[in-house]
C-alpha positions in Angstrom: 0.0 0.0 0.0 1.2 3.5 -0.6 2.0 6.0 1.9 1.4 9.6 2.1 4.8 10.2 0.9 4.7 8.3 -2.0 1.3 9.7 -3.2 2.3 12.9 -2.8 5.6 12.8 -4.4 4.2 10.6 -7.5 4.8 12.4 -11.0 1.5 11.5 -12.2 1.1 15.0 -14.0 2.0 13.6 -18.0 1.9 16.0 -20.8 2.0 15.0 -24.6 3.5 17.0 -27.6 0.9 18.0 -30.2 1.6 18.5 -33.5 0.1 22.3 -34.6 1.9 22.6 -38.2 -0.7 25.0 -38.9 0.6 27.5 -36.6 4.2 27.4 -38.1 6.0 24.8 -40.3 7.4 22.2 -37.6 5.5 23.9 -34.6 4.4 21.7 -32.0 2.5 22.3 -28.1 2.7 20.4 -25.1 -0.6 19.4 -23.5 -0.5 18.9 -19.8 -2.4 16.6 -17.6 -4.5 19.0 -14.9 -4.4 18.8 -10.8 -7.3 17.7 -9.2 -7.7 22.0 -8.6 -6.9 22.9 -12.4 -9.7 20.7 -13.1 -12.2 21.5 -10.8 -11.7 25.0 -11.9 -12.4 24.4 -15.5 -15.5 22.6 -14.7 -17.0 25.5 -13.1 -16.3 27.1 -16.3 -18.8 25.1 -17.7 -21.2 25.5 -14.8 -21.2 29.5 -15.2 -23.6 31.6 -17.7 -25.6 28.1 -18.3 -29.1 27.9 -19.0 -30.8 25.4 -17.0 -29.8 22.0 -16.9 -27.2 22.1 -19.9 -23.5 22.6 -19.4 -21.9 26.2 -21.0 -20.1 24.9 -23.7 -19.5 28.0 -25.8 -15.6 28.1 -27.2 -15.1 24.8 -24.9 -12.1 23.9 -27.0 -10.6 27.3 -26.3 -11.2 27.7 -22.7 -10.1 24.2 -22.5 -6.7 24.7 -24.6 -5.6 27.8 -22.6 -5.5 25.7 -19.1 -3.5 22.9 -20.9 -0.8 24.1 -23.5 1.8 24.3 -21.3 6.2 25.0 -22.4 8.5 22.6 -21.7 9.0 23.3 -18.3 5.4 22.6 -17.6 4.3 26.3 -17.4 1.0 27.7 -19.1 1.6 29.7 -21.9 -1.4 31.1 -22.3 -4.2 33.0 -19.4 -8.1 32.5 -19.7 -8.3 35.9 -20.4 -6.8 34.3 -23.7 -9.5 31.6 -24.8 -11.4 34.4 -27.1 -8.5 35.1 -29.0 -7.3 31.6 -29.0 -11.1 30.3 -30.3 -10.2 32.4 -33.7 -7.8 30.2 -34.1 -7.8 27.1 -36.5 -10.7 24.8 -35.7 -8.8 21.8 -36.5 -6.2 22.7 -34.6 -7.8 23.1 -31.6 -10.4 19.9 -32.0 -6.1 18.2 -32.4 -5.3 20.0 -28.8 -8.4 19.1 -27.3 -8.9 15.6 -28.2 -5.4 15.1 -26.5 -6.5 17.2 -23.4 -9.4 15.3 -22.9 -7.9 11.9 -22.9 -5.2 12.9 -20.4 -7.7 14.6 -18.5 -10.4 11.7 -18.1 -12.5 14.6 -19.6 -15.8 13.0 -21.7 -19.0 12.6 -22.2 -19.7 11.4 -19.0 -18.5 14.4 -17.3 -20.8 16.7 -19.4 -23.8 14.2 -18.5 -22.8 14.8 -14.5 -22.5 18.6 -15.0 -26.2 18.6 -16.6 -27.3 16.9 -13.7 -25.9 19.7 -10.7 
């Protein structure tokens, strides 16, 4: 069984490089893995501005990317003052950035269905 220590001190934070050619010939992104906080956050995201019973999903691949393209050291690159600007952005390669954040994430359907039901 694993200690406090051990738990604690466990990289369990992966991020993935994503290919974003369309941004500049050989250009690439990290996508990072969010803490149990980072995440919690950007579900309240969803939960603000909603009508009733649906989940705000306006520029969701945006507000999304901004929390998870991170440099090389692990740092976020961009604010969420910044998902407007990034949402005018390529569709394509966003929908590439976000399929990666949401499989790192744990992010799916499911977790829209729960967000419709608080």
């Amino acid at each position: 069984m694993l200690n406090r220590d051990a738990i604690l001190t466990a990289n369990d934070l992966p991020r993935e490089k994503v290919q974003t050619r369309e941004w500049g010939e050989g250009a690439y992104v990290f996508v990072a893995t969010m803490t149990g906080t980072e995440r919690d956050s950007f579900e309240q995201t969803m939960l603000e501005g909603r009508k009733a019973g649906t989940p705000n999903l306006n520029n969701i691949r945006a507000r999304l990317a901004v929390r998870v393209i991170v440099d090389d050291q692990g740092n976020r690159i961009f604010r969420d003052e910044d998902a407007e600007a990034l949402g005018r952005k390529s569709a394509k390669v966003l929908d590439r950035v976000f399929e990666v954040a949401q499989r790192l994430n744990g992010l799916g359907d499911k977790d829209v269905k729960a967000l419709e039901g608080n």
